[in-house]
C-alpha positions as CSV (number, residue, x, y, z in Angstrom):
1,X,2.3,102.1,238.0
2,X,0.6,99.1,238.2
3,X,2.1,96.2,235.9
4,X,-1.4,94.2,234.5
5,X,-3.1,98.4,234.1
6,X,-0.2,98.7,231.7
7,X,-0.3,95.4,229.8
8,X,-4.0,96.1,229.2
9,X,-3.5,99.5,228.0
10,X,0.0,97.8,225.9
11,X,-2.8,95.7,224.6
12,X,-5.4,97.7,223.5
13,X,-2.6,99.7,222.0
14,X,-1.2,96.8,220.1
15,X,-4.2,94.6,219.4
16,X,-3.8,95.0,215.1
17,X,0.0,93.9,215.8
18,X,-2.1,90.7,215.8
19,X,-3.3,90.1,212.8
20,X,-6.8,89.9,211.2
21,X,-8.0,87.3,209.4
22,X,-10.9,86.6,206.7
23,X,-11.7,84.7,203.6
24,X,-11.7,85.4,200.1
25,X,-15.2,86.4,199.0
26,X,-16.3,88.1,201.8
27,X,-18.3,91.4,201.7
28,X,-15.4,93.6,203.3
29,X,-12.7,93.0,206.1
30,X,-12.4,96.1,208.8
31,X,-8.6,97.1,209.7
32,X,-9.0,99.1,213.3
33,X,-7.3,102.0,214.4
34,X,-8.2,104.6,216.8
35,X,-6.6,107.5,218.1
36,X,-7.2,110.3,220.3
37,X,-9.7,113.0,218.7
38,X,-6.4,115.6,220.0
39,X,-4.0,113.5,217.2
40,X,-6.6,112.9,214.6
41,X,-8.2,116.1,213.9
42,X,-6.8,118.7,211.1
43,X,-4.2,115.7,210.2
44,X,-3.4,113.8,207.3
45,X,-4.4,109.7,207.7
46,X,-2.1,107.3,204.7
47,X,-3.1,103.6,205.2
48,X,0.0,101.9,202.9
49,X,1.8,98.4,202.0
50,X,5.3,99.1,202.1
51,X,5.4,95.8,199.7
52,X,4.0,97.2,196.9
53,X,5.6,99.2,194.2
54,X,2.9,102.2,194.5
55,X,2.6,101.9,198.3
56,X,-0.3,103.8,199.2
57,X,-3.5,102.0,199.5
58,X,-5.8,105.3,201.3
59,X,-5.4,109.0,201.9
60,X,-7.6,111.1,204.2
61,X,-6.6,114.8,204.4
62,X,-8.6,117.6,206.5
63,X,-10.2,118.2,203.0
64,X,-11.4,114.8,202.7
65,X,-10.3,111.5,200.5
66,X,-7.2,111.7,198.2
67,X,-7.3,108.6,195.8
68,X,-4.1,110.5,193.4
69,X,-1.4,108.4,194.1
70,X,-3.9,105.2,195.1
71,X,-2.4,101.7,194.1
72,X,-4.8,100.7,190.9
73,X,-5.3,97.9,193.1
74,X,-7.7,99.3,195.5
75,X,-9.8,101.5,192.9
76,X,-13.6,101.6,194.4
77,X,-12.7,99.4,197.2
78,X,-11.2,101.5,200.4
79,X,-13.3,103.8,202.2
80,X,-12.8,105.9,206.1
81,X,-15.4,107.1,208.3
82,X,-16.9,109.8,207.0
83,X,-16.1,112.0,210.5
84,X,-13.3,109.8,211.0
85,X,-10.4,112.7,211.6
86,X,-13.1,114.1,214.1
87,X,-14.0,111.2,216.1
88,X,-10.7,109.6,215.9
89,X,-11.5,106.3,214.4
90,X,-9.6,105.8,211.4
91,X,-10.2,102.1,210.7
92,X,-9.8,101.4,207.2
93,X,-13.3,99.2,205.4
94,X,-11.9,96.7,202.1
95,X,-14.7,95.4,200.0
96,X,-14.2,91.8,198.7
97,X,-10.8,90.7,199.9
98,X,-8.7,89.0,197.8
99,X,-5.5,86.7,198.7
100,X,-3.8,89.0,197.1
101,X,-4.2,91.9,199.5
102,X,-2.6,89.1,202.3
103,X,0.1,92.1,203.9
104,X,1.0,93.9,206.2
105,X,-1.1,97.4,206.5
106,X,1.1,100.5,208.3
107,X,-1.4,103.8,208.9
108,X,0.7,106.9,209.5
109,X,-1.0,109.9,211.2
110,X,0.9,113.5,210.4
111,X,0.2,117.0,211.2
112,X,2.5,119.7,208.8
113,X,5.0,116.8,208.0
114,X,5.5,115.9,212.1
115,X,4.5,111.8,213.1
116,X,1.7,111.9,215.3
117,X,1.0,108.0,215.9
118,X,1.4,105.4,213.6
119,X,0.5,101.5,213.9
120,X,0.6,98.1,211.7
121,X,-2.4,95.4,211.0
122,X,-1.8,92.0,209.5
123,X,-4.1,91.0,207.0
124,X,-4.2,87.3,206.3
125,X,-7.1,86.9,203.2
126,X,-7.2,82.9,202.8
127,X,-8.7,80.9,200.1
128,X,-12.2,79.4,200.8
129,X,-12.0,76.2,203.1
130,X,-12.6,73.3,200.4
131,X,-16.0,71.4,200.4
132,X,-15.1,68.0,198.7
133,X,-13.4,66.2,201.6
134,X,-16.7,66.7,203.5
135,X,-18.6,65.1,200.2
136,X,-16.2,62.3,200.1
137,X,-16.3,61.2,203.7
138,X,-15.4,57.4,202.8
139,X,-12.0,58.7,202.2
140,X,-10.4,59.3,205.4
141,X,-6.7,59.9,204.7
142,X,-7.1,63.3,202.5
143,X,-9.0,64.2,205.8
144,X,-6.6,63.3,208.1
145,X,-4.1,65.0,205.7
146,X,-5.8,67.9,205.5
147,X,-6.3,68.3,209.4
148,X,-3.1,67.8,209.7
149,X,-1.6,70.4,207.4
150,X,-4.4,72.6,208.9
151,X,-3.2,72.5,212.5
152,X,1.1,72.7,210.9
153,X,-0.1,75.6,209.3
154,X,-2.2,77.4,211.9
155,X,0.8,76.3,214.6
156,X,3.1,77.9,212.7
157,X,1.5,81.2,212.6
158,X,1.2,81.4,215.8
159,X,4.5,80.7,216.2
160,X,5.1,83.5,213.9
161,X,3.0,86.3,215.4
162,X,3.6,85.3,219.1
163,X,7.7,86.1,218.2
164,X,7.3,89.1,215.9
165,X,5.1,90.1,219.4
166,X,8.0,89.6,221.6
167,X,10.5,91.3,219.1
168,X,8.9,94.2,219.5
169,X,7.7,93.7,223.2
170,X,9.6,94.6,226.4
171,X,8.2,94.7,229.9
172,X,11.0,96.1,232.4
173,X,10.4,96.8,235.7
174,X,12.8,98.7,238.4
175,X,12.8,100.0,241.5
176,X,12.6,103.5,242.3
177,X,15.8,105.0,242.4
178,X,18.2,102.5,240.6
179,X,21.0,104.8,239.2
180,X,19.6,104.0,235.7
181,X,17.5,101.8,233.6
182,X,18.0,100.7,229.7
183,X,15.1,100.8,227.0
184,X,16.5,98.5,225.0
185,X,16.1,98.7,221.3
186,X,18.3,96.8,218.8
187,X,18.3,96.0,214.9
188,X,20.0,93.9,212.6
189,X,18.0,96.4,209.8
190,X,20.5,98.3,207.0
191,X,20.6,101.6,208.5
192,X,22.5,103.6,205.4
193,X,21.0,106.3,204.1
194,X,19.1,109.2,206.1
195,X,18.7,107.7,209.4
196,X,16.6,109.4,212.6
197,X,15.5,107.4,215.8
198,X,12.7,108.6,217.9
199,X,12.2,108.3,221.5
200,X,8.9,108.8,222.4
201,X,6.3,108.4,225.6
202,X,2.6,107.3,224.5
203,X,1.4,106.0,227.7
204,X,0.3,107.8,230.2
205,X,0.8,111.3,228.1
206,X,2.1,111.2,224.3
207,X,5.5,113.1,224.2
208,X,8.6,112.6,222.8
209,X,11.7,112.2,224.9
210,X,14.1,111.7,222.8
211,X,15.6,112.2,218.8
212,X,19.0,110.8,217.2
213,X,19.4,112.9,213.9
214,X,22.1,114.1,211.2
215,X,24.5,111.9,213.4
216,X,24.0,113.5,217.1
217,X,21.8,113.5,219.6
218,X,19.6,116.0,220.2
219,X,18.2,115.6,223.9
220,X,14.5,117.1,224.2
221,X,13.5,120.0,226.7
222,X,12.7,118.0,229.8
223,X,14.9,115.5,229.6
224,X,18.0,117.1,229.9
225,X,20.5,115.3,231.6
226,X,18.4,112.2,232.5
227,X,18.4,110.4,229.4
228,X,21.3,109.5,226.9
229,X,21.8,107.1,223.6
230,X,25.3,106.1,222.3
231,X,27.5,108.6,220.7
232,X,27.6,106.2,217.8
233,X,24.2,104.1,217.6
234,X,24.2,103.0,214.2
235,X,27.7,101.4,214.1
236,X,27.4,97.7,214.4
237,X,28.0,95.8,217.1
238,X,30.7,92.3,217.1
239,X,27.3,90.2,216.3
240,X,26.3,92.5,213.8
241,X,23.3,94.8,215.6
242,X,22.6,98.4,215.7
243,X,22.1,99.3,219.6
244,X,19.6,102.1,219.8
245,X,18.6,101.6,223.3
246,X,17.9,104.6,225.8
247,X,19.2,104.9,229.2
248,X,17.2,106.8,232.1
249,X,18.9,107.5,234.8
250,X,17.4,107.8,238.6
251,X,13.9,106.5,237.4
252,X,10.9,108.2,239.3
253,X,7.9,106.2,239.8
254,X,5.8,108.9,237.6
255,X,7.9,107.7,235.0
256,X,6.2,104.5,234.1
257,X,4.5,103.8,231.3
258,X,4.8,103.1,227.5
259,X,7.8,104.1,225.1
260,X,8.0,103.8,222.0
261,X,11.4,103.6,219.6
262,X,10.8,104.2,216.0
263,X,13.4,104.2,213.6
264,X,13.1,106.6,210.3
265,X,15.1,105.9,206.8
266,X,14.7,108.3,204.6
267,X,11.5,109.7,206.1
268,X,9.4,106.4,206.4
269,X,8.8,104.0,209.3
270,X,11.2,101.3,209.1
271,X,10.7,99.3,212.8
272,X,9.4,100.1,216.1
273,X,10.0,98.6,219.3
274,X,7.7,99.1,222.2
275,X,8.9,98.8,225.8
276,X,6.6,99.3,229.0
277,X,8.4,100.4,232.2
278,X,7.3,99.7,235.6
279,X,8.5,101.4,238.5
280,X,8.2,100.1,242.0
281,X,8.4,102.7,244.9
282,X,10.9,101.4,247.4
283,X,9.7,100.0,250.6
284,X,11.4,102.5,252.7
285,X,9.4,105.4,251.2
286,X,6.2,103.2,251.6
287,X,7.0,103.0,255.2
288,X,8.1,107.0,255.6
289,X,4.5,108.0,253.7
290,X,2.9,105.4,256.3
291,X,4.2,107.0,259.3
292,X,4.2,110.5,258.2
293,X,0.5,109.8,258.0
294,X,-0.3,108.7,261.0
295,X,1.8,110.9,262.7
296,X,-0.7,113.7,260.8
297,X,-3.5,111.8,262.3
298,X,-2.3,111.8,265.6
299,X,-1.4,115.5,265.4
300,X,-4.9,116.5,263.9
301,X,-6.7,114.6,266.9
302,X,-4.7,116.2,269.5
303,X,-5.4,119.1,268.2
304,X,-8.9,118.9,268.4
305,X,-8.8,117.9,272.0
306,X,-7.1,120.8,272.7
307,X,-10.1,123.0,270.9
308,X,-12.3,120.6,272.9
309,X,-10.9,121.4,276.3
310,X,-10.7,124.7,275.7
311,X,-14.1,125.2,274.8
312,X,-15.0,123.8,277.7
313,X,-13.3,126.0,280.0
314,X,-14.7,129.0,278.1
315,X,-18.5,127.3,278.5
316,X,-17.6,127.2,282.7
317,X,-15.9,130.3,283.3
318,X,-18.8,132.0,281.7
319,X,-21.1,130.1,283.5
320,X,-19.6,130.9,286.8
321,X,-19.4,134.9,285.6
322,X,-23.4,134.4,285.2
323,X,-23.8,132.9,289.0
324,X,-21.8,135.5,290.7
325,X,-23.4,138.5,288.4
326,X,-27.1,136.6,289.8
């Protein structure tokens, strides 16, 4: 599969894993999110803040909104599409954001209890810019302070998103049949309590691969035989990491694309890591296709020489039948 094709589609995936920004007072902020109409429809849409004490923010069930266990917070001030489990966007609209609903924004999609898709959006709500240094323009140095600070502050965000991005980034590419290949997925994260790693495949067709539960493995109809975690994931390693990574073995070029390791306490989301796999189809199977082809080529034009010629020889002999009949 072709590496840039599968770092736009990573990034159109993961565009929200980079933040959104707005300022206080505003009308309303958007938080996007859209799915496939297959995933959204007859589900059950939670938009939540796992940093607040009564963590859910929005609810949309087949049956329409569900404000009951809605943080006080956001009373009058969330709203979905109103077709949004049918079309498949299930952005979340917030009327006049406040610093205060600065966080991190995780919308779950489920189906009778089972994870469908699932995705984070920072929200950054910042204070309106200040007016008075433009009024005072004689004094220079609050200006030059403030640009300063400005830029330090703006840097270090960046700085920020552009390493959560690579924490839960991998690109790893591989050549067509390598004995195996690691999707490596580690954590420093406490993982006591009731623990269950998924394996799954979003890109180019959503399945899961893969599902570490009650303390075993449990390998998924497929996959049998090709794919393997540690008999003991969650024990820590000498620098103190969980190693949750999955190895495929003999790696077919149909199995590029997009996986996705998402890690479950106690029934919620705790951290995903996304890895996109390339892989290359060895040269010497690039030549065998090459030559098998023209050799078909070759075949299918001697072949209709031959019809040629022998149509031919039917057109003459029946012309010299006609003569010696005259």
């Amino acid at each position: 599969m072709n590496l840039g094709l599968l770092l736009l589609i990573l990034l159109k995936v993961s565009q929200d894993a980079l933040g959104v920004q707005v300022y206080e007072g505003e009308e309303s902020v958007l938080l996007r999110f859209e799915v496939d109409v297959s995933v959204s429809v007859r589900s059950t849409v939670v938009w939540s803040r796992e940093d607040l004490k009564q963590e859910k923010v929005h609810v949309r069930q087949a049956s329409g909104d569900d404000y009951g266990d809605q943080n006080k917070l956001y009373t009058n001030r969330t709203s979905m599409r109103a077709d949004a489990l049918q079309t498949g966007d299930l952005s979340l609209n917030l009327t006049k954001p406040a610093v205060g609903d600065s966080g991190t924004y995780t919308c779950t999609v489920r189906r009778r209890g089972q994870l469908l898709n699932t995705t984070e959006v920072e929200l950054l709500v910042k204070a309106p810019f200040p007016v008075w240094p433009w009024i005072v323009a004689g004094v220079m140095a609050p200006l030059l302070l403030l640009a300063v600070s400005v830029g330090l502050i703006i840097s270090l965000a960046n700085k920020a998103m552009k390493d959560r991005l690579r924490d839960q980034l991998r690109v790893v590419e591989v050549a067509e049949g390598t004995e195996s290949v690691e999707l490596t997925c580690t954590t420093k994260a406490d993982l006591t309590g009731q623990i269950q790693v998924e394996w799954r495949r979003s890109v180019p067709k959503y399945m899961v691969i893969h599902i570490y539960k009650d303390n075993s493995n449990q390998p998924v109809q497929g996959y049998e035989g090709r794919i393997e975690m540690k008999n003991e994931p969650l024990t820590e390693s000498s620098i103190g990491q969980k190693d949750l990574s999955l190895t495929l073995k003999k790696p077919r070029v149909d199995d590029g694309g997009v996986y996705i390791c998402t890690v479950y306490k106690n029934g919620e989301i705790m951290r995903q890591k996304i890895v996109v796999l390339c892989v290359r189809e060895t040269w010497i199977k690039t030549i065998r296709g090459s030559c098998c082809a023209k050799k078909a080529a070759a075949e299918q034009r001697a072949k209709a020489g031959r019809r040629k010629k022998e149509e031919g020889e039917a057109t003459e002999a029946q012309t010299l039948t006609t003569e010696q009949s005259v």
